[in-house]
C-alpha positions as CSV (number, residue, x, y, z in Angstrom):
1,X,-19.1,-104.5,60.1
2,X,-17.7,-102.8,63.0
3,X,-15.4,-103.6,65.3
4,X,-15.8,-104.4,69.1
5,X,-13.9,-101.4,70.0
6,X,-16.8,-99.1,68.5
7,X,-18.8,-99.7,71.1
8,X,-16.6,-99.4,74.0
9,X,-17.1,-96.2,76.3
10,X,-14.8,-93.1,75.3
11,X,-11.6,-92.6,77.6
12,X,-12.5,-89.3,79.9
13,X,-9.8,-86.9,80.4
14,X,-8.8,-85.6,83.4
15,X,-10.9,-82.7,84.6
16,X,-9.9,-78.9,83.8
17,X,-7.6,-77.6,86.5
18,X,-10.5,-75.4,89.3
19,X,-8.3,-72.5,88.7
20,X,-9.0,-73.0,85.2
21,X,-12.8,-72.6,85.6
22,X,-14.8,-69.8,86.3
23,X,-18.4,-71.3,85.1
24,X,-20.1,-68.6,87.3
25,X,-17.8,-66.0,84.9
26,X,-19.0,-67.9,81.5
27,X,-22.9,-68.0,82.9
28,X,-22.6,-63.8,83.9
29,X,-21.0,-63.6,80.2
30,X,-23.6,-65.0,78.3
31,X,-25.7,-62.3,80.3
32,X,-23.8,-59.3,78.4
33,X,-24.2,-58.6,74.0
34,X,-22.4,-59.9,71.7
35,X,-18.8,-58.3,72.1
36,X,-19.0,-57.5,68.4
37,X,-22.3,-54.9,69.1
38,X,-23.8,-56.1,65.6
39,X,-20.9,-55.1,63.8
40,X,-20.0,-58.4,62.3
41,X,-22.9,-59.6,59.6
42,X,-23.3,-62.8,61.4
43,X,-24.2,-61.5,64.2
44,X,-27.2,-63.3,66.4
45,X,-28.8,-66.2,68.1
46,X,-28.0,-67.7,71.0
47,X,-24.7,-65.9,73.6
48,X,-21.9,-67.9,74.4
49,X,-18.4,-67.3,76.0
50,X,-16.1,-67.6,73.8
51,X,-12.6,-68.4,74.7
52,X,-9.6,-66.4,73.5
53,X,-7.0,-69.1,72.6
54,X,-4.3,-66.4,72.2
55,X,-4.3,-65.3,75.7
56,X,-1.8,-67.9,76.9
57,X,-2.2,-71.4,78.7
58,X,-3.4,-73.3,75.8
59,X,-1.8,-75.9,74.8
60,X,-2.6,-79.6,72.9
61,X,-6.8,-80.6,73.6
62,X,-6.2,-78.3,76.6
63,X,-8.5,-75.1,76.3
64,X,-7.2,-71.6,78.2
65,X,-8.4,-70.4,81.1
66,X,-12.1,-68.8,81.7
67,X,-11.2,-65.8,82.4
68,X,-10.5,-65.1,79.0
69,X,-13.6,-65.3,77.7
70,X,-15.8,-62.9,75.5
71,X,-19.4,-62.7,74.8
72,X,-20.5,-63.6,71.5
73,X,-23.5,-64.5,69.6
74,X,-23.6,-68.6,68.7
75,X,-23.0,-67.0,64.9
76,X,-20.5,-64.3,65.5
77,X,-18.6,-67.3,67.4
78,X,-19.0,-69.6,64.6
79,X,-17.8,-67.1,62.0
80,X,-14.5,-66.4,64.5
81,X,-13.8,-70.1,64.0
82,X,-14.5,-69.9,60.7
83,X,-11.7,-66.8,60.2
84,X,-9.4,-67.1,63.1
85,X,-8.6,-64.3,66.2
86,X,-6.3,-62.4,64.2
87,X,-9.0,-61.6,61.2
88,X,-12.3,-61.5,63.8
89,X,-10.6,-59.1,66.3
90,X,-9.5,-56.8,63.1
91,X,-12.2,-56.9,60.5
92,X,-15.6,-57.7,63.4
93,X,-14.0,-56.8,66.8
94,X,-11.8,-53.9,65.7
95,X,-10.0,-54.5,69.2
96,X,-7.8,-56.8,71.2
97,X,-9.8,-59.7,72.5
98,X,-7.3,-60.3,75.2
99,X,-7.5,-56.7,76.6
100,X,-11.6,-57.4,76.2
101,X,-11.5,-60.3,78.0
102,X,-9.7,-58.6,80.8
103,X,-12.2,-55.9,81.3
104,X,-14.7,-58.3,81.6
105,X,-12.8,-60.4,83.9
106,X,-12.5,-57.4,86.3
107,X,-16.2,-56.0,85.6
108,X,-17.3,-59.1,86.6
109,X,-19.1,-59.0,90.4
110,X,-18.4,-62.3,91.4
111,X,-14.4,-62.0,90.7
112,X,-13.5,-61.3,94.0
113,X,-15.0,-63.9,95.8
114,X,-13.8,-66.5,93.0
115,X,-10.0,-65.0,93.2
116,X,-10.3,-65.5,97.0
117,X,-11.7,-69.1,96.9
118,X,-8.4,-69.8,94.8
119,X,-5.9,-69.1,97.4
């Protein structure tokens, strides 16, 4: 039998900081291939931007900001779980993520206008 409190709504946390999001940034980047260009045998399906916990900011249920994302395929993401940043980026990415995630930060057309809404 379960107990009343199984049934009660789920606390919300507070929202992610604005200068935290960039959801026009994550939309663009599942625009672009998979960051891995087919290196990594799982790669396919479905882009997402995947962030790149290392870059600094994260912390405890708190995720970094958007602006260090990466494109990756929904399986190449998965596998990066699966293995961690330090073995992806070596072994798949054969690159720094962070520096990655900067370039597409500043190719990104819509950065300017974002930055300047910020201030």
């Amino acid at each position: 039998m379960l107990k009343p409190s199984a049934f009660k709504a789920k606390k919300r946390n507070a929202p992610r900081p604005a200068w935290r999001v960039a959801e026009a940034f994550t939309q663009w980047l599942r625009g672009r291939p998979c960051a891995c260009q087919g290196r990594g045998p799982h790669c396919g399906g479905k882009m997402v931007a995947a962030h790149v916990d290392h870059a600094g900011g994260k912390g405890l249920n708190v995720k970094v900001a958007d602006r260090f994302c990466i494109p990756l395929s929904w399986l190449c993401h998965q596998h990066q779980h699966n293995i961690g940043w330090p073995r992806f980026e070596k072994e798949i990415l054969r690159g720094n993520a962070v520096s990655m995630s900067e370039e597409y930060w500043r190719a990104w057309p819509g950065r300017r206008a974002w930055e300047e809404g910020q201030q």
